[in-house]
C-alpha positions in Angstrom: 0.0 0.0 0.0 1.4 3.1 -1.0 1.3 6.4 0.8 -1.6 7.8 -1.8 -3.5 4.8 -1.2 -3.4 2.2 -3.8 -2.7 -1.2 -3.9 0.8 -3.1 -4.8 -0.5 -5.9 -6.6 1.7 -7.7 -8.5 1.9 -6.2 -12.4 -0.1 -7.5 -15.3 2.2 -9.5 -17.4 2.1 -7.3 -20.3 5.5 -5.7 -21.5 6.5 -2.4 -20.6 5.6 -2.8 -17.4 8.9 -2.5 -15.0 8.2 1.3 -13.9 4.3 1.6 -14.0 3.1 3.1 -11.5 1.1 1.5 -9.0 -2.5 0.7 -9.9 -5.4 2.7 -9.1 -7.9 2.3 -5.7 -10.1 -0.4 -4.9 -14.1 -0.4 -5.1 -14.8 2.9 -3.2 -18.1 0.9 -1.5 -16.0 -1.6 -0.3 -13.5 1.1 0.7 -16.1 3.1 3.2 -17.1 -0.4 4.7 -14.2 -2.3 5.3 -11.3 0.5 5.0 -9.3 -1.4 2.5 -7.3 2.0 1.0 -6.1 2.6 4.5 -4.7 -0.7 5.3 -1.1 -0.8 5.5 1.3 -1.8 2.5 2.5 -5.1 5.2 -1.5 -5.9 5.6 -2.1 -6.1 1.8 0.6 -8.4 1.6 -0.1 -11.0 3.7 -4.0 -10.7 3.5 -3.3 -11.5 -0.4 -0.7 -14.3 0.2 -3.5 -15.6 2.7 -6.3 -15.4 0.2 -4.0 -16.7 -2.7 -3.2 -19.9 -0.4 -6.5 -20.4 0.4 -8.0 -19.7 -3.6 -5.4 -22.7 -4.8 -6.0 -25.3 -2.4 -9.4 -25.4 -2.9 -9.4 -24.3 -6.9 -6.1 -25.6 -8.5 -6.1 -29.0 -7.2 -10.0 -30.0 -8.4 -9.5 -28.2 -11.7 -6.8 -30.0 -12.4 -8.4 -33.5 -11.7 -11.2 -32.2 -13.8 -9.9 -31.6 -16.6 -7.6 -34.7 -16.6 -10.6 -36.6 -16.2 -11.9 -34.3 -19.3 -9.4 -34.9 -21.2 -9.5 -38.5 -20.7 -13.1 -39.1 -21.7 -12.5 -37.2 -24.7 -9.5 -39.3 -25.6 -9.7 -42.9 -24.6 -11.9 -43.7 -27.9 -8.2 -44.1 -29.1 -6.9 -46.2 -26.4 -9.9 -48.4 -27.3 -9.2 -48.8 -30.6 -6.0 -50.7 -29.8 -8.5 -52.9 -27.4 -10.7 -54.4 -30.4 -13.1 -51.4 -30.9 -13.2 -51.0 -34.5 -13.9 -54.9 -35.1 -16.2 -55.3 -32.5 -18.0 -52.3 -33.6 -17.8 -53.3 -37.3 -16.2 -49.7 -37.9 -14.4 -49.7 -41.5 -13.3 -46.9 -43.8 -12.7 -43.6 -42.1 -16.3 -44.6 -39.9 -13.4 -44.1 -36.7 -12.6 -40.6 -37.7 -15.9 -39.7 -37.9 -16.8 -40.8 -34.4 -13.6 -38.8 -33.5 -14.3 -35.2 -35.1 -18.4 -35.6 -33.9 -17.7 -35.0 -30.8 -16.6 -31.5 -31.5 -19.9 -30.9 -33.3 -21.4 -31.3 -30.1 -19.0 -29.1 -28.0 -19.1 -25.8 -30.3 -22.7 -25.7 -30.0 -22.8 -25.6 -26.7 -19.7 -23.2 -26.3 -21.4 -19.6 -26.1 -24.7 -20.8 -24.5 -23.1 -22.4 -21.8 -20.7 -19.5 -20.8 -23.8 -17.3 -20.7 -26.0 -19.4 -18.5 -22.6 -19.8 -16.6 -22.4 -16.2 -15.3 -26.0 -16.2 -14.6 -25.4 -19.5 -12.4 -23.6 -20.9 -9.3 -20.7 -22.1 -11.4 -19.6 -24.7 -8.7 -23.2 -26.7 -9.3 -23.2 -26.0 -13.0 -19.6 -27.4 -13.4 -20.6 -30.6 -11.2 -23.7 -31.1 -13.1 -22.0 -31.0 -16.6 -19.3 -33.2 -15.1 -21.5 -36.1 -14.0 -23.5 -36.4 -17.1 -20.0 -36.4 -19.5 -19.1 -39.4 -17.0 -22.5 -40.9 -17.2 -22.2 -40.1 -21.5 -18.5 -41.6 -21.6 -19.8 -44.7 -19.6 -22.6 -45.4 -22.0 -20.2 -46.2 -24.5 -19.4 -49.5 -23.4 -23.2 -50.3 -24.4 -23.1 -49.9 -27.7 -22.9 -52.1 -30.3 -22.6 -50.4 -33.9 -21.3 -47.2 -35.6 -24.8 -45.4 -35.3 -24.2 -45.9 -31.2 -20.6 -44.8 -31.1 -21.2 -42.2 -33.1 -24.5 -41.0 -30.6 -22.6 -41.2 -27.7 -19.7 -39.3 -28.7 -21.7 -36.2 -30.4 -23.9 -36.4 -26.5 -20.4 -36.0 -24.9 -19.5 -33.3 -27.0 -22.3 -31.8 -26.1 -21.9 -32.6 -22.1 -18.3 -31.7 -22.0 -18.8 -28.1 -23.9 -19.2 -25.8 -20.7 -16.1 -27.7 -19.2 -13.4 -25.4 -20.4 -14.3 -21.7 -21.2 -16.2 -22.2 -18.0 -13.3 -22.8 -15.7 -11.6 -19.7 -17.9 -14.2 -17.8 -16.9 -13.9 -18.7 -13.4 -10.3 -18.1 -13.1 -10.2 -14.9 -14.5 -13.2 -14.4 -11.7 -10.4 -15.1 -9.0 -7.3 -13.9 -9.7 -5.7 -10.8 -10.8 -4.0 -10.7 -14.4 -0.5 -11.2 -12.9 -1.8 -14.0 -11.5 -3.8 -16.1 -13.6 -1.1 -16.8 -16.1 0.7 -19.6 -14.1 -2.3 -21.2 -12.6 -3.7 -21.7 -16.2 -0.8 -23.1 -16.9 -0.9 -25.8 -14.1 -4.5 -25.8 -15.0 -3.7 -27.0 -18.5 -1.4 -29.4 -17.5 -4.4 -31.5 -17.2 -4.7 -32.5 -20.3 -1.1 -33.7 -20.7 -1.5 -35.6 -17.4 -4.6 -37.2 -18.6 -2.8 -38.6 -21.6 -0.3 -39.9 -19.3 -2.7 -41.5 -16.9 -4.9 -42.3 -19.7 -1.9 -44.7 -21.1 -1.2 -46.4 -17.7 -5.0 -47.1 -16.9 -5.4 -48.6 -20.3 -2.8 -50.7 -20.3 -3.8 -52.1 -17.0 -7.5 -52.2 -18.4 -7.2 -54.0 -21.7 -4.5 -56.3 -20.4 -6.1 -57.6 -17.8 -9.2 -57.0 -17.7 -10.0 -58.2 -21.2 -13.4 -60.6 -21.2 -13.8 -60.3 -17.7 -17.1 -61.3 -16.7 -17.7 -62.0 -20.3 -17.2 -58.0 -20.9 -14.6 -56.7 -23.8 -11.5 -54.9 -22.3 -12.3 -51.6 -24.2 -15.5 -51.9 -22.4 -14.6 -51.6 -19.1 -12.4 -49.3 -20.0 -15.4 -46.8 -20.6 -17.2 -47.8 -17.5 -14.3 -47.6 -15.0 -13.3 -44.3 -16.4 -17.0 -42.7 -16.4 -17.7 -43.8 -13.0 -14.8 -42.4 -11.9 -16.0 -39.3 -13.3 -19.1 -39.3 -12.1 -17.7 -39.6 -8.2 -14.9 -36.9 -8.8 -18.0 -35.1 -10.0 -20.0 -34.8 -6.7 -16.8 -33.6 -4.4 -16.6 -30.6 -7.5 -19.4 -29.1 -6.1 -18.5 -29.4 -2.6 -14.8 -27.9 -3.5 -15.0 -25.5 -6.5 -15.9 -21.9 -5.8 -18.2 -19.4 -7.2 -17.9 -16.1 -7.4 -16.1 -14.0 -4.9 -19.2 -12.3 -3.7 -20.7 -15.8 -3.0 -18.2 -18.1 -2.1 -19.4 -19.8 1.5 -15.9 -21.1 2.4 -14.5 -17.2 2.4 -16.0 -15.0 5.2 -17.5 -11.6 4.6 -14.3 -9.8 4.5 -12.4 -12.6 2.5 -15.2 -11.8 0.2 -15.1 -8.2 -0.1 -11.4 -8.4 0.0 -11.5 -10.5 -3.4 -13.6 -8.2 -5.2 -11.7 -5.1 -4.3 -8.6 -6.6 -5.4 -10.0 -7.4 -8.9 -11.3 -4.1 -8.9 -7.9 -2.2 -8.0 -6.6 -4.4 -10.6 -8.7 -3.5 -13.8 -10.4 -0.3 -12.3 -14.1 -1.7 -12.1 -16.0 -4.2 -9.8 -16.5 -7.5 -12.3 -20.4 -7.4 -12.1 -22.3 -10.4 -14.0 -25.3 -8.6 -14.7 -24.1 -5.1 -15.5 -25.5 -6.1 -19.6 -27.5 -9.0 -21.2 -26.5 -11.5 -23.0 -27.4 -10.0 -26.5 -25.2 -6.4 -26.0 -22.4 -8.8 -24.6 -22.7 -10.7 -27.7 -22.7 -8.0 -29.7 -19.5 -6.5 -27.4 -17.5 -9.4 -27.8 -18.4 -9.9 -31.6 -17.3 -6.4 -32.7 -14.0 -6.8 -30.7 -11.3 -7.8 -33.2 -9.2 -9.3 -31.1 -11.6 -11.9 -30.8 -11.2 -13.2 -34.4 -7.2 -12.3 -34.2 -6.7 -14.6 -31.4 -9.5 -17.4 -32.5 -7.2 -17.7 -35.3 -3.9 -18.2 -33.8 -6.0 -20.6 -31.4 -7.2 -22.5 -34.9 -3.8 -22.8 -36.0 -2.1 -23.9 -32.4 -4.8 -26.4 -32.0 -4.5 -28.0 -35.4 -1.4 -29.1 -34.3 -2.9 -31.3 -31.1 -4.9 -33.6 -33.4 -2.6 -36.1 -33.4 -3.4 -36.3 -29.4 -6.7 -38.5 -30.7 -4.8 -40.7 -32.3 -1.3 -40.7 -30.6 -1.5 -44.7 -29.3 -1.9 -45.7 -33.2 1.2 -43.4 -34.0 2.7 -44.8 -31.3 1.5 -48.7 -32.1 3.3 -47.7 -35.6 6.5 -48.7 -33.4 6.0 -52.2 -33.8 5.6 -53.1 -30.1 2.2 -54.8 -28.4 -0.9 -52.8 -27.4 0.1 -52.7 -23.8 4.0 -52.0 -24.2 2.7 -49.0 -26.8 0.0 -47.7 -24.2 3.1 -47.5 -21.4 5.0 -46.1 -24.1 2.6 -42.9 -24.1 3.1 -42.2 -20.7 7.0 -40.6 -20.8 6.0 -39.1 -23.6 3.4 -37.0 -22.1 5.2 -36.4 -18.5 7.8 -34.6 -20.2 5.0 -32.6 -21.9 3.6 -31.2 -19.3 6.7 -30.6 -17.7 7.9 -28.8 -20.7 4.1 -27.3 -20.8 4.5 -26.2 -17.4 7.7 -24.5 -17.7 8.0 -22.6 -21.4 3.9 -21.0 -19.4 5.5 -20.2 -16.3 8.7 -18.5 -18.2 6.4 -16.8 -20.3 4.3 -15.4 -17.4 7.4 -14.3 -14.8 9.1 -12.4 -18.3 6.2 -10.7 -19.7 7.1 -12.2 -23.4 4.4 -14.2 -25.0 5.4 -14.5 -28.7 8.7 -15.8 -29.3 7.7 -18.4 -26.5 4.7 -19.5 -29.1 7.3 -19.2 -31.6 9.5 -22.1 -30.5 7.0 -24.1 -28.8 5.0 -24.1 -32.6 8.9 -24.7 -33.9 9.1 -27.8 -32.1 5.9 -29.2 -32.9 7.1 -28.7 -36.7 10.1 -30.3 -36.0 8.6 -33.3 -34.4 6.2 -34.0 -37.6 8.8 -33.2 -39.9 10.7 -36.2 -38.6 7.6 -38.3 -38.0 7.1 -38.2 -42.2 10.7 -38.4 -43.0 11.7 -42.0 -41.6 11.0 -44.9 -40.3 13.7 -45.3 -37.6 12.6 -46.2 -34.5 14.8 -44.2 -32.4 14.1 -41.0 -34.3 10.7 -41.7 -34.5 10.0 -42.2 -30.5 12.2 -39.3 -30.5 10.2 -37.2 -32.6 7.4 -38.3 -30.9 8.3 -36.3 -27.6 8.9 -33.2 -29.7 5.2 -33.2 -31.1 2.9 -32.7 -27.7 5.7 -31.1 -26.1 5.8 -28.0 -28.9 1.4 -28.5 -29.3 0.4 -27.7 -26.0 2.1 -24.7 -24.2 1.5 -22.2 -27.4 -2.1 -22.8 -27.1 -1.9 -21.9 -23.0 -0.4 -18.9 -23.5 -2.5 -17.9 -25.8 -5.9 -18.9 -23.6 -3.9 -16.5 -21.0 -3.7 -13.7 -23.2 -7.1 -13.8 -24.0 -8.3 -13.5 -20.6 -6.1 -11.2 -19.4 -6.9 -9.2 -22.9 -10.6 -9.0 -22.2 -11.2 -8.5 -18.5 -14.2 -6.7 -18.4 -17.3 -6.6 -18.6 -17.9 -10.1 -17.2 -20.8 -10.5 -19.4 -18.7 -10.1 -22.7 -15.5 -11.6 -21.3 -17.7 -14.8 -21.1 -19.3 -14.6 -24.4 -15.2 -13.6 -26.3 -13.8 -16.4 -23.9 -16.8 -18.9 -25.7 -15.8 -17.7 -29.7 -12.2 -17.8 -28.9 -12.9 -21.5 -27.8 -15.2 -22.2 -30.6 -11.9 -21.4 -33.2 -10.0 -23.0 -31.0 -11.7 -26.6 -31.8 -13.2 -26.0 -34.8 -10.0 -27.1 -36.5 -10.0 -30.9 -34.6 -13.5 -31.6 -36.7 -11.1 -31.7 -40.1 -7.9 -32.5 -38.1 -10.1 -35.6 -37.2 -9.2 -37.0 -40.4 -5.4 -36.3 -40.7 -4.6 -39.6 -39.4 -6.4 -42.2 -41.1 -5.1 -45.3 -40.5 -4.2 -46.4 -44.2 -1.8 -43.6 -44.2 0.2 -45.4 -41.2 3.4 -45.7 -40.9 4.2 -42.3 -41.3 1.1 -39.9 -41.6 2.3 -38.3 -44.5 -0.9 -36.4 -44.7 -1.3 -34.8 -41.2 2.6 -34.1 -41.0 2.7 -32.3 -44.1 -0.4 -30.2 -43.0 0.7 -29.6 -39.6 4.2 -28.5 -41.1 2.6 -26.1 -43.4 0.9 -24.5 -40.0 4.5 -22.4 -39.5 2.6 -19.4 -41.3 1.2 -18.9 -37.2 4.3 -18.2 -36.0 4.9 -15.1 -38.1 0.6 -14.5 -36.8 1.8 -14.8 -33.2 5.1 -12.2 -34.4 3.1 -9.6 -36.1 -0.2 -9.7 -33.2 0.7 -7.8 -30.7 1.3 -4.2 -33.2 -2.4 -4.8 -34.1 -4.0 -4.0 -30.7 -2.9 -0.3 -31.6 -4.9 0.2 -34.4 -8.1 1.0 -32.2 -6.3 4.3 -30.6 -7.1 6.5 -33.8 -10.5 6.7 -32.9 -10.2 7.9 -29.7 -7.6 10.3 -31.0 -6.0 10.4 -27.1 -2.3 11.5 -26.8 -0.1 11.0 -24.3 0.0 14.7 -23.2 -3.9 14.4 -22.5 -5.8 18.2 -21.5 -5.0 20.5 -18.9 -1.2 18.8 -19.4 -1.3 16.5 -16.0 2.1 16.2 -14.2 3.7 15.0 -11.2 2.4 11.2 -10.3 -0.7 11.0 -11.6 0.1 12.1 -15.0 3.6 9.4 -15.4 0.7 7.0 -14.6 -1.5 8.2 -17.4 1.6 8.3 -19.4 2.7 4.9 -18.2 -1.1 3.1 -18.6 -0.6 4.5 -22.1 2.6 3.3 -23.1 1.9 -0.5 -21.5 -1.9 -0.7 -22.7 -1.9 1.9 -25.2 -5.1 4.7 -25.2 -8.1 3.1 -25.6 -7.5 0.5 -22.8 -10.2 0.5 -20.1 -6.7 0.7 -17.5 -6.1 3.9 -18.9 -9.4 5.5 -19.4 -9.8 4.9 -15.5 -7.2 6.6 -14.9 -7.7 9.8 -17.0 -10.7 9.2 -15.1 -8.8 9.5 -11.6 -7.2 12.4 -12.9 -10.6 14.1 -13.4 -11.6 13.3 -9.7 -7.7 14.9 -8.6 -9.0 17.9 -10.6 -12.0 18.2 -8.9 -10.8 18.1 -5.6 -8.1 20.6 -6.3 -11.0 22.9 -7.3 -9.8 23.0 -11.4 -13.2 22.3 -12.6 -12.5 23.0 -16.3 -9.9 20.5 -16.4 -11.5 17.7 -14.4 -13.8 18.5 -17.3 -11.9 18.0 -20.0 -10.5 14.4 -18.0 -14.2 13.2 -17.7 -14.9 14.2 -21.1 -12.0 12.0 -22.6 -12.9 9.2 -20.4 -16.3 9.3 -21.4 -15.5 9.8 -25.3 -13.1 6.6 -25.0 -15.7 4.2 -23.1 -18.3 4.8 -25.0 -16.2 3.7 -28.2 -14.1 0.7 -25.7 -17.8 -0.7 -24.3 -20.4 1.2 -25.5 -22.9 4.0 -24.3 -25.0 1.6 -21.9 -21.8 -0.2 -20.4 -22.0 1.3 -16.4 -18.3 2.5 -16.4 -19.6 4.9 -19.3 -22.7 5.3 -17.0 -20.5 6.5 -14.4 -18.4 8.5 -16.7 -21.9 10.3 -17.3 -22.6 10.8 -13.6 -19.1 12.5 -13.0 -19.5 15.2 -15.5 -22.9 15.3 -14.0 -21.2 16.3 -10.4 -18.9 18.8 -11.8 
């Protein structure tokens, strides 16, 4: 806490940072109730360390399982396969690939529905719901008996498994300041690399020796020991996972109102999840380019995780037996997300994001280059390490970037979270059918359009100029009126410089500047502050948004 009363949080992770001056005040209600501005700089500090510890025992640790569990009901159709699904199922032609890519059908029409509902909800009995009845739907599998039934069941789970995701996004970005919510998304998304690896050691166990028991295939049980599994994990979600800070039982009223002021000092407005409805956050988040910029360097990232649906039958290409090429998987993918883990967390604790999707989308090339170029063995299994660990961390940092992008409103964070995701896996309904499995050995196909894919990397090099563009209109400069010096204008000047004019961080503070004018008695130029704030909100989140509202009201009390 600083001597004019604002918070040290720790910085957004976007460059320029090192010398920006400490963010603006906390929710002034919260402020006259609980005195949070006058608490000293030592309080701050260890009332957020306390809150932090308390948000990532009881968040990280459930998400995590979650979405390995997620990630393994999406994925074990593949680990099947090597159990006698296809000829038990009478699947022939590309019928397998099909049953792959449906499932996505299913989860991008639930994308932007679900994240809307989910703001309106209590997200830790939404997310509990949704994840029993993917467990129930992945169970179901092992009672079916033809294409047609397959092919049901995995569209259903689609469907089920939709709100998953961009719903535990959204949540995140409900918890934790920018700064912070880089990292845990990375350990978040480590879930997925530690399904694979868990999904490789329970199917090995499973279709070796469990095969025909009690007259049931192995691939069978397979299904119904991994969706009951689910379905348990499910019911301790909703005891564990939060909702939103205002709301959360296991915080007490303080705790509370200490979360929310903390998010609010750190983008300059109180997240409210009904401050617009759902059709003027659609049309918020659908006017925002950087929407379609980063769907589309999502699209291309993705792409490059297809093989992840059918990495056992790359693997089986080895030559080994189904349960030596199932353990086989599971070093593979422990080095991923220990390699995911680490390129996040560097990118998070340097404030670079681009040259770190660079070489992680370098690797991946490398990987499939050397996957169609031989048939060694040794450089094969090699090359097989390279290709999750250069798919996966690009595609978190990216899923970081957006939410740190787009904090507010909650209402159209929600819905832009929702499209990015809906790019995102848009690209696994034709990357479904990159691997068929005539073109085995060496997946000539998928490797040579995954290779092609390095055109993102110069995407991710030439993205960040782009979120300039928008400062024209507001036609801002970094002298500003009235010509504001001492502190408050090198914060102007530094919000400017780190998130350029039309970001909502530096409208508030031209705003703050205003309310410094005021109370110094220069009317005319707290004027001319409120007036610029107002003329850049109305552009940055329209005229009905309640920070332009408020903008309204000030000029109002001049």
């Amino acid at each position: 806490m600083t001597a004019t009363g604002r918070l040290e949080l720790e910085k957004p992770e976007d460059e320029n940072l090192e010398n920006l001056p400490v963010r603006i005040i906390g929710d002034p209600e919260l402020n006259e109730r609980f005195g949070f501005n006058e608490r000293s700089e030592e309080w701050h500090r260890k009332s957020r360390q306390k809150l932090l510890r308390k948000l990532d025992l009881h968040i990280l640790p459930i998400i995590v399982m979650m979405y390995l569990l997620n990630y393994l009901d999406r994925s074990n159709l593949s680990q099947a396969r090597l159990g006698g699904l296809e000829t038990d199922l009478g699947l022939h032609g590309n019928q397998f690939n099909i049953a792959t890519s449906i499932l996505f059908i299913g989860y991008l029409l639930m994308q932007i529905p679900s994240n809307v509902l989910l703001v309106r909800t209590r997200p830790s009995l939404y997310l509990g719901i949704c994840m029993a009845l993917w467990g129930v739907v992945s169970g179901l599998q092992a009672a079916t008996s033809r294409f047609s039934g397959i092919l049901a069941c995995r569209f259903f789970l689609g469907f089920v498994e939709a709100p998953f995701f961009p719903g535990i996004m959204m949540l995140l970005s409900s918890w934790y300041t920018r700064a912070e919510l880089a990292h845990r998304f990375a350990f978040f998304y480590g879930g997925s690399q530690l399904g694979n690896m868990f999904g490789g050691l329970v199917a090995a166990g499973v279709l070796g020796n469990m095969n025909h028991a009690c007259g049931i295939a192995g691939w069978r049980w397979l299904f119904i020991i991994e969706g009951s599994v689910t379905v348990i994990i499910s019911l301790l979600s909703t005891i564990i996972l939060p909702d939103f800070p205002n709301s959360t039982k296991w915080l007490n009223e303080e705790e509370q109102a200490y979360a929310v002021w903390c998010l609010s000092a750190d983008i300059g407005e109180v997240d409210d999840n009904y401050s617009m409805d759902v059709k003027e956050a659609a049309i918020l988040a659908l006017k925002d380019y950087k929407v379609y910029l980063f769907g589309l360097m999502l699209h291309s990232n993705t792409l490059t995780q297809t093989f992840t649906y059918f990495f056992p039958t790359i693997v089986k290409t080895l030559g080994y037996s189904n349960t030596i090429t199932l353990l086989l998987t599971v070093p593979v993918w422990f080095v991923a997300f220990i390699f995911g883990f680490t390129i996040s967390y560097h990118a998070s604790r340097t404030n670079e994001r681009t040259f770190h999707i660079i070489g992680a989308m370098a690797v991946a090339l490398a990987g499939n280059i050397l996957v169609i170029s031989t048939t060694n063995n040794g450089v094969r299994f090699f090359a097989m390490f390279l290709m999750p660990i250069g798919a996966f961390p690009g595609v978190q940092i990216i899923l970081a970037w957006v939410a740190n992008s787009m904090p507010r409103p909650a209402a159209k964070r929600s819905v832009a979270l929702a499209l990015c995701n809906v790019f995102s896996n848009s690209s696994n309904i034709y990357g479904a059918y990159l691997y068929p499995s005539s073109e085995g050995p060496r997946y000539i196909k998928g490797g040579i359009v995954i290779s092609f894919l390095g055109s993102s990397r110069l995407l991710g090099r030439t993205f960040r100029p782009s979120f300039s563009g928008k400062s024209s209109q507001l036609g801002l400069s970094l002298q500003g009126p009235g010509n504001a010096g001492g502190g408050r204008g090198d914060a102007l000047r530094g919000y400017e410089k780190a998130f350029k004019p039309e970001h909502t961080s530096t409208l508030d503070t031209v705003n703050n500047l205003g309310n410094l004018y005021k109370y110094q008695g220069k009317l005319a130029e707290a004027e001319e502050m409120y007036q610029w704030a107002l003329r850049g909100k109305e552009i940055a989140l329209g005229p009905e948004h309640t920070s332009t509202l408020n903008a309204i009201n000030n000029l109002g009390f001049r």
